[in-house]
C-alpha positions as CSV (number, residue, x, y, z in Angstrom):
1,X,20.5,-22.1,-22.6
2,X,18.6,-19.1,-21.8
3,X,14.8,-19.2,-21.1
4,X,12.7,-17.1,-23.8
5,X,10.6,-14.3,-22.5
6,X,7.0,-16.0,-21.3
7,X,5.3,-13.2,-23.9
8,X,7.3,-14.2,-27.1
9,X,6.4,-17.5,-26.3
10,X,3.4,-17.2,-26.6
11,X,2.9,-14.4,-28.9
12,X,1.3,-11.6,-27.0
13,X,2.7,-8.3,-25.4
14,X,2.9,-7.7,-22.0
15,X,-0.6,-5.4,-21.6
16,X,-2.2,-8.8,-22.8
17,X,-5.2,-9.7,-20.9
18,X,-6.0,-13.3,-19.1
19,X,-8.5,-13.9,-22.5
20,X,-5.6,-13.1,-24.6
21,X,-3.3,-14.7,-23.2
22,X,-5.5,-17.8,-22.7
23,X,-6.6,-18.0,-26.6
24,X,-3.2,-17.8,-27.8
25,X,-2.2,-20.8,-25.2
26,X,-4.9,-22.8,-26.7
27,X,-3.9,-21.8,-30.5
28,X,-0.6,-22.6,-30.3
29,X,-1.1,-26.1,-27.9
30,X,-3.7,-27.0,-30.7
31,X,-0.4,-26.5,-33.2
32,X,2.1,-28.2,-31.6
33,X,0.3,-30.8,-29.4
34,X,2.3,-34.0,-29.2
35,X,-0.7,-36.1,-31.2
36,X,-0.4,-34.2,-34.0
37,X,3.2,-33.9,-34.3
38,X,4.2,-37.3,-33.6
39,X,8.1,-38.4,-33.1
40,X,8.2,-34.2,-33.5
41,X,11.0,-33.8,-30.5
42,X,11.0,-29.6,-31.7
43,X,7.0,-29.5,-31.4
44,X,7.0,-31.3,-28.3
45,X,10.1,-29.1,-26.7
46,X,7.8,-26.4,-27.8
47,X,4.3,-27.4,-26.1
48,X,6.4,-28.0,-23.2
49,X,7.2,-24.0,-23.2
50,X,3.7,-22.9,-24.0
51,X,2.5,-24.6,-20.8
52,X,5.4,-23.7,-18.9
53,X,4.5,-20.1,-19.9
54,X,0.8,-20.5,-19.3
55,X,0.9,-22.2,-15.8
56,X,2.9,-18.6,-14.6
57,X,0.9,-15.7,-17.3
58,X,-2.4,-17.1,-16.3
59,X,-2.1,-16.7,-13.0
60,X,-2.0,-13.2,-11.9
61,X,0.0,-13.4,-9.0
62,X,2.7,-15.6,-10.7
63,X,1.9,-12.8,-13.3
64,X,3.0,-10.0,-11.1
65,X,5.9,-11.5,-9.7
66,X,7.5,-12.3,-13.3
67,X,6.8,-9.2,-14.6
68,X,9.0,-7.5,-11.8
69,X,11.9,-10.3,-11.1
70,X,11.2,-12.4,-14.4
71,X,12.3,-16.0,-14.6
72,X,14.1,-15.8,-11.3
73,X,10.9,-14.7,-9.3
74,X,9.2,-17.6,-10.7
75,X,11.8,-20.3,-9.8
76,X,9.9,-23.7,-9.3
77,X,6.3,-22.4,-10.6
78,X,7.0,-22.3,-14.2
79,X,9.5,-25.3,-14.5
80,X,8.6,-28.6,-15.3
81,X,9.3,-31.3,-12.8
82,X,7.9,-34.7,-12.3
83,X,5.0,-34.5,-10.7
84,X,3.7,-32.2,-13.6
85,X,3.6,-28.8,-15.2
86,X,4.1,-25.3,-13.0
87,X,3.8,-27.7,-9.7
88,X,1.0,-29.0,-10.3
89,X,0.0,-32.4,-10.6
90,X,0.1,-33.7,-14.2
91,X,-3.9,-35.0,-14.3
92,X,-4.6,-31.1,-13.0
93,X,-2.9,-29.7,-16.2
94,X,-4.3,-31.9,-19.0
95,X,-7.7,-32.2,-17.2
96,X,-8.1,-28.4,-16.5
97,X,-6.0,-26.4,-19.8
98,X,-6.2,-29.4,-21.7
99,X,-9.8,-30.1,-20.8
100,X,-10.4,-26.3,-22.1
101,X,-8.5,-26.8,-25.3
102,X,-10.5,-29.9,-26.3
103,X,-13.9,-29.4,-24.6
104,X,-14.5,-25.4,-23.5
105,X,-13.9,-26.2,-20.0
106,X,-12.8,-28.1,-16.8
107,X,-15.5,-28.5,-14.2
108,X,-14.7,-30.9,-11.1
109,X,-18.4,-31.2,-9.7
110,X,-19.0,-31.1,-6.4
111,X,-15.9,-29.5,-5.6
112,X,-16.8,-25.9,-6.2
113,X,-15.4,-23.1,-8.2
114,X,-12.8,-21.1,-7.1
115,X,-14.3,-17.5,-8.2
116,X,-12.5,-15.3,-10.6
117,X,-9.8,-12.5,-9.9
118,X,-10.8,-9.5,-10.2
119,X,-8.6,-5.8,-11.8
120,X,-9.4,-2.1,-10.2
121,X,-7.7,0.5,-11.7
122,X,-7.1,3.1,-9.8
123,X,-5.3,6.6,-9.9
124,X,-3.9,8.6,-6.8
125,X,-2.1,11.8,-6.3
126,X,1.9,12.3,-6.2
127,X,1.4,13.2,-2.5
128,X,-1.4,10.3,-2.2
129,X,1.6,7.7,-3.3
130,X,4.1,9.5,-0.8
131,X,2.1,9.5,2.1
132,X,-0.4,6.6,1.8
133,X,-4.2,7.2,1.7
134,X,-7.2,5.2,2.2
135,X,-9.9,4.7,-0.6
136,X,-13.7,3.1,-0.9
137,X,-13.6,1.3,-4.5
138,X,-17.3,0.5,-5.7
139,X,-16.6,-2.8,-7.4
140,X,-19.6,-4.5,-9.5
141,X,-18.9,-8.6,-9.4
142,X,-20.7,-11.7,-8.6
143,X,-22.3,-12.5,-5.1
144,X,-23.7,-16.0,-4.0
145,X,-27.3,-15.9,-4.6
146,X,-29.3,-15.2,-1.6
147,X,-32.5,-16.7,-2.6
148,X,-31.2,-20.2,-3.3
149,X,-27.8,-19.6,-1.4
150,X,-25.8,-20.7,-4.7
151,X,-27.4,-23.8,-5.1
152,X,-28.8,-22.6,-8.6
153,X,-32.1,-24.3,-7.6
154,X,-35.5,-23.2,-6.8
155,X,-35.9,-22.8,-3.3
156,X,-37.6,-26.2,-1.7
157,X,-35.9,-28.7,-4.5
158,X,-32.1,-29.7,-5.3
159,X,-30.3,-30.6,-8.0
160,X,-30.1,-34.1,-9.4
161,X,-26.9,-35.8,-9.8
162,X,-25.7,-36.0,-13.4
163,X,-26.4,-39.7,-14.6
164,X,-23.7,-39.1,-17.4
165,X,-20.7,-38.2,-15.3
166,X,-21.9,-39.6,-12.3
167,X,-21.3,-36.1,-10.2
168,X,-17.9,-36.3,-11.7
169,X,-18.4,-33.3,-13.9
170,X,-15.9,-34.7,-16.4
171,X,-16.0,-37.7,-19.1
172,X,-12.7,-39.3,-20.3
173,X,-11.9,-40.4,-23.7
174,X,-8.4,-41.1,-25.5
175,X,-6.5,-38.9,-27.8
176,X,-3.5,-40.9,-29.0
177,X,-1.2,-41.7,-25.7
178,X,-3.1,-39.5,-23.3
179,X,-6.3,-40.3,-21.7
180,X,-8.1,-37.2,-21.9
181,X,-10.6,-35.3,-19.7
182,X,-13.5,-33.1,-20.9
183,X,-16.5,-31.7,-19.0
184,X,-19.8,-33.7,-18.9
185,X,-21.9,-32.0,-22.2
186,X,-25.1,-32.5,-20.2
187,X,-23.7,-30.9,-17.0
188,X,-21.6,-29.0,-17.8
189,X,-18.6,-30.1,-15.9
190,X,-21.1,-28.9,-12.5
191,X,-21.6,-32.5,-12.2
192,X,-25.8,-31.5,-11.1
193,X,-28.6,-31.2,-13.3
194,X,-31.0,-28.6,-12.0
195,X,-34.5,-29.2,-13.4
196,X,-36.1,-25.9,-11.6
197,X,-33.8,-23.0,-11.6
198,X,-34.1,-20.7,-9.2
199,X,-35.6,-17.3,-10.4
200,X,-32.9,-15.0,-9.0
201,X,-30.2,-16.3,-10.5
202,X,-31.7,-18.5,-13.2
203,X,-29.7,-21.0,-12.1
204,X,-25.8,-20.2,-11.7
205,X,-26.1,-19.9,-8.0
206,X,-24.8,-16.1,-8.3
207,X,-26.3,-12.7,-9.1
208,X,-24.3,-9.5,-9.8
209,X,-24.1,-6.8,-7.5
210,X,-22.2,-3.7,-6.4
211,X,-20.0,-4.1,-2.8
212,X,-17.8,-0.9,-1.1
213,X,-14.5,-2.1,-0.5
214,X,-12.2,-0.5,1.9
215,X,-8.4,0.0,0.4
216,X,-5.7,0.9,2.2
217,X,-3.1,2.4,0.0
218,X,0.9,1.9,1.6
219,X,3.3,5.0,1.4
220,X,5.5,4.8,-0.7
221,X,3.7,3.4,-3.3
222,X,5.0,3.6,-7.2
223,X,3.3,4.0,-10.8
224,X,2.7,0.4,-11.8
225,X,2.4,-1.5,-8.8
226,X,0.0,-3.9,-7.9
227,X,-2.0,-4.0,-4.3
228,X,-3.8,-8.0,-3.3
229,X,-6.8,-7.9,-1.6
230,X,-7.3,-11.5,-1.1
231,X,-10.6,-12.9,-1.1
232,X,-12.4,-9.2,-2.2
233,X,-12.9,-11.2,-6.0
234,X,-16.1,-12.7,-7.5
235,X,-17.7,-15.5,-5.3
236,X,-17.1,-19.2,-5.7
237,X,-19.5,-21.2,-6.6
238,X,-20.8,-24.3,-5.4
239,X,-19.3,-23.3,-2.0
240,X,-15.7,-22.9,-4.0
241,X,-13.8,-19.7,-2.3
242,X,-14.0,-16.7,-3.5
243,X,-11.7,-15.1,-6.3
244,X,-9.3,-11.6,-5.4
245,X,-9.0,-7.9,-6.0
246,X,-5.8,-7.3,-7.5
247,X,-5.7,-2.9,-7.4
248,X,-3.0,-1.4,-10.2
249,X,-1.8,1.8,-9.0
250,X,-1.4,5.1,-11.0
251,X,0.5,8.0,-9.5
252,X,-0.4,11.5,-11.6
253,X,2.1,13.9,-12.8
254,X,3.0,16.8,-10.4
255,X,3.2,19.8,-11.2
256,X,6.6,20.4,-9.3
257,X,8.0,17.4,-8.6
258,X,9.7,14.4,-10.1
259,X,10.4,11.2,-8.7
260,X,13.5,9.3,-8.7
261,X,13.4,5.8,-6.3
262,X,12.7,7.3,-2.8
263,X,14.0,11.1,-3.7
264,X,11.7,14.0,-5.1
265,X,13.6,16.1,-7.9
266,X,12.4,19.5,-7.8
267,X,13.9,22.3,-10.0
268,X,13.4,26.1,-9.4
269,X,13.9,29.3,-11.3
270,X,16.2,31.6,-10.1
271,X,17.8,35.1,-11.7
272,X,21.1,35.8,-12.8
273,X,21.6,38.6,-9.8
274,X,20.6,36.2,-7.3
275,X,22.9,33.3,-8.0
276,X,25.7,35.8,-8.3
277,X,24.7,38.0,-5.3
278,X,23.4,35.0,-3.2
279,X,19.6,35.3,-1.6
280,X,17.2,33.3,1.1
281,X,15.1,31.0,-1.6
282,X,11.3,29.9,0.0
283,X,11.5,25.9,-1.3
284,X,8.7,24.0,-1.8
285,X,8.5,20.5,-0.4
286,X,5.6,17.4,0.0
287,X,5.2,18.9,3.3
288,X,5.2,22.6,3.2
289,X,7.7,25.6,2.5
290,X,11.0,25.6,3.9
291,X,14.0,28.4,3.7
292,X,17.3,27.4,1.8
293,X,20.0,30.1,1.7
294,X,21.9,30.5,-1.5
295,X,25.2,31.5,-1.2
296,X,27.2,33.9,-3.7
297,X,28.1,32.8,-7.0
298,X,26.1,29.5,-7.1
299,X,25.8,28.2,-10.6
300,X,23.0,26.6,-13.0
301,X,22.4,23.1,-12.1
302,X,23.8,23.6,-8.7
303,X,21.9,20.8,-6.2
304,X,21.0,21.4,-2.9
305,X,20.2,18.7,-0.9
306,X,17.2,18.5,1.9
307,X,17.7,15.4,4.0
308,X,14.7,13.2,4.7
309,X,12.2,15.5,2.5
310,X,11.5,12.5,0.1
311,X,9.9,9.1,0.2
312,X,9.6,6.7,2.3
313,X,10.3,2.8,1.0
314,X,7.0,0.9,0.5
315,X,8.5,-2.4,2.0
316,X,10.2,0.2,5.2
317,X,13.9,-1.2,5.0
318,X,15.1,2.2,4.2
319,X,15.3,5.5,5.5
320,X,13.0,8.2,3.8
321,X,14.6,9.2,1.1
322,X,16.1,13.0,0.0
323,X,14.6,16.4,-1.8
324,X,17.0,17.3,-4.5
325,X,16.4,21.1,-5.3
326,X,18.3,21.8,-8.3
327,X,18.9,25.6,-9.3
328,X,18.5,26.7,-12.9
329,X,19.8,30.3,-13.4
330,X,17.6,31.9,-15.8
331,X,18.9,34.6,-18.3
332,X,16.8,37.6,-19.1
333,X,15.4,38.1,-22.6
334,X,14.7,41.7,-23.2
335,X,16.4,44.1,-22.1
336,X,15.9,47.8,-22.1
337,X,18.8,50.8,-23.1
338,X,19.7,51.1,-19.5
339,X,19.7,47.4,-18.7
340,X,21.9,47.0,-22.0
341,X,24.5,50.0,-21.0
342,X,24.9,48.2,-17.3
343,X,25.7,45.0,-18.7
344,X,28.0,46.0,-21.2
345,X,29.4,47.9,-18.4
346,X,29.7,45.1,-15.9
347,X,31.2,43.0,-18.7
348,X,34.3,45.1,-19.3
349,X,35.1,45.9,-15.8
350,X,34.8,41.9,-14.7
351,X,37.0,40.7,-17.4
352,X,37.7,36.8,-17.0
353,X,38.8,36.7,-13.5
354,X,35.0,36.4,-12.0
355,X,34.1,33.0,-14.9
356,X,36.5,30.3,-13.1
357,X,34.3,27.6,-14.8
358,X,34.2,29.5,-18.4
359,X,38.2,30.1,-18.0
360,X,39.1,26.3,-17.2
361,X,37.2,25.7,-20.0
362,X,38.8,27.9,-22.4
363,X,42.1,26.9,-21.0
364,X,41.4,23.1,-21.6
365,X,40.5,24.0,-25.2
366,X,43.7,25.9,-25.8
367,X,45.8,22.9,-24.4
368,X,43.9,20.9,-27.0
369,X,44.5,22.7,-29.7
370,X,48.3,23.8,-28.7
């Protein structure tokens, strides 16, 4: 039986954000939680897909990779298997999602914090995406406190060890079958009390600040994609590594040209008198002008092709790819007497003999109709 699409699952579109997607985890898991659908083998099947849709859509590089290959990118980190949900161990998933469903948060004290990923959206030009570039993105996010060096405490004191928890961070209680996980209400799940916070960071260990980060942007990039920058994210805390910069590329419009996989698409205007008298045609292309001779006769939508004038593959297993010039044969719209009089002129003396493509036409329509 075919999987359902991760999104329907759990009710949200695809431009849902990690808080979307994470509420509408923990409405529906609150819904169809085994507890309170006992013997319920169609609520438990479905709390089963929730998670299994969770462990991938809340993690953004899982994220990424189903969004471009769907279930088949994601092969072994969004099944279930014995060990536990997504891969990971089965005391992870109902001490850290469950842990947030029940009691607003998982903290493993002592352990530190992994920090969070972070999103830069960023916009390029069509020749920026073809030929790579390099930018300096200003990113505001969280640094480890330098004054207590992300302790949280006061310079000269420490933080006490939580006498609920024990340092734990977490206090276990039953719900039905499961023994349950929560974080330590008078810690926090930080598993430290600190009675004298320090004044920088009034005690979270971090303070916000503005860091110049150095991209460098691939050619061949496309609208869409996603760059990693890993460990360029807010800081841990409690000496937990730091989080990542995940860039989302957008390529602007040109004004010329189109892109089709690795080819440019570019169309140009040409007259009537040229495409039947043939003419040298300046071209434009990514990297300059170049000369294209059009021969006699040449018709509208006629394609000309320029050989390694496109783009070249992000991942390099290809060879750059084309310029496609295609010809459209423009028709004049006004006309003066003397204009007129030559037409009408030209018309009767050509005849038929000079449209092959208007006359196979014609003929195929009287064969029809015969």
């Amino acid at each position: 039986m075919a999987k359902l699409d991760y999104y329907d699952v759990l009710e949200v579109n695809k431009n849902a954000s990690g808080t979307e997607i994470k509420k509408a985890y923990r409405r529906l898991a609150i819904q169809y939680h085994p507890d309170k659908n006992p013997g319920d083998a169609e609520a438990e099947n479905k709390f089963k897909e929730l998670t299994e849709a969770y462990t991938v859509l809340s993690d953004p590089q899982k994220r990424a990779t189903y969004d471009q290959f769907g279930h088949a990118g994601v092969n072994g980190s969004g099944g279930f298997s014995s060990g536990g949900f997504g891969g990971a161990p089965f005391e992870d998933i109902f001490g850290d999602i469950f842990g947030d469903i029940f009691g607003g948060g998982s903290r493993r004290g002592g352990h530190g914090q992994r920090g969070d990923d972070l999103r830069y959206n960023l916009t390029i030009s069509f020749e920026e995406a073809a030929f790579g570039t390099e930018k300096n993105l200003q990113l505001p996010r969280k640094q480890t406190c330098d004054t207590c060096h992300g302790s949280g405490a006061r310079p000269g004191t420490e933080a006490q060890t939580c006498s609920t928890c024990g340092g734990a961070g977490q206090v276990r209680y039953q719900q039905g079958f499961f023994t349950m996980t929560r974080p330590c209400p008078d810690c926090h799940g930080k598993g430290k009390i600190i009675a004298d916070p320090c004044p920088d960071c009034r005690g979270t260990g971090q303070v916000k600040s503005k860091r110049t980060v150095a991209l460098k942007v691939p050619a061949g990039v496309e609208d869409g994609i996603r760059l990693k920058l890993s460990g360029e994210g807010d800081s841990g805390s409690q000496g937990g590594p730091p989080g990542d910069l995940y860039v989302v590329i957008s390529v602007e419009e040109h004004s010329l040209f189109q892109r089709e996989g690795q080819d440019v698409i570019c169309e140009i205007p040409i007259s009537f008198v040229q495409a039947a008298l043939g003419c040298d045609l300046e071209v434009p292309t990514l990297e300059g002008k170049l000369n294209l001779k059009i021969p006699a006769g040449t018709q509208s939508g006629k394609i000309f092709k320029l050989s390694g004038k496109g783009i070249v593959a992000l991942q390099g297993h290809h060879r750059r790819g084309d310029q496609l010039v295609v010809l459209k044969v423009e028709v004049p719209t006004k006309l003066n007497a003397r204009q007129r009089e030559l037409l009408e002129d030209f018309a009767k003396e050509a005849g038929e003999d000079i449209h092959p493509q208007g006359q196979s036409f014609f003929d195929k329509v009287k064969e029809l109709f015969d």
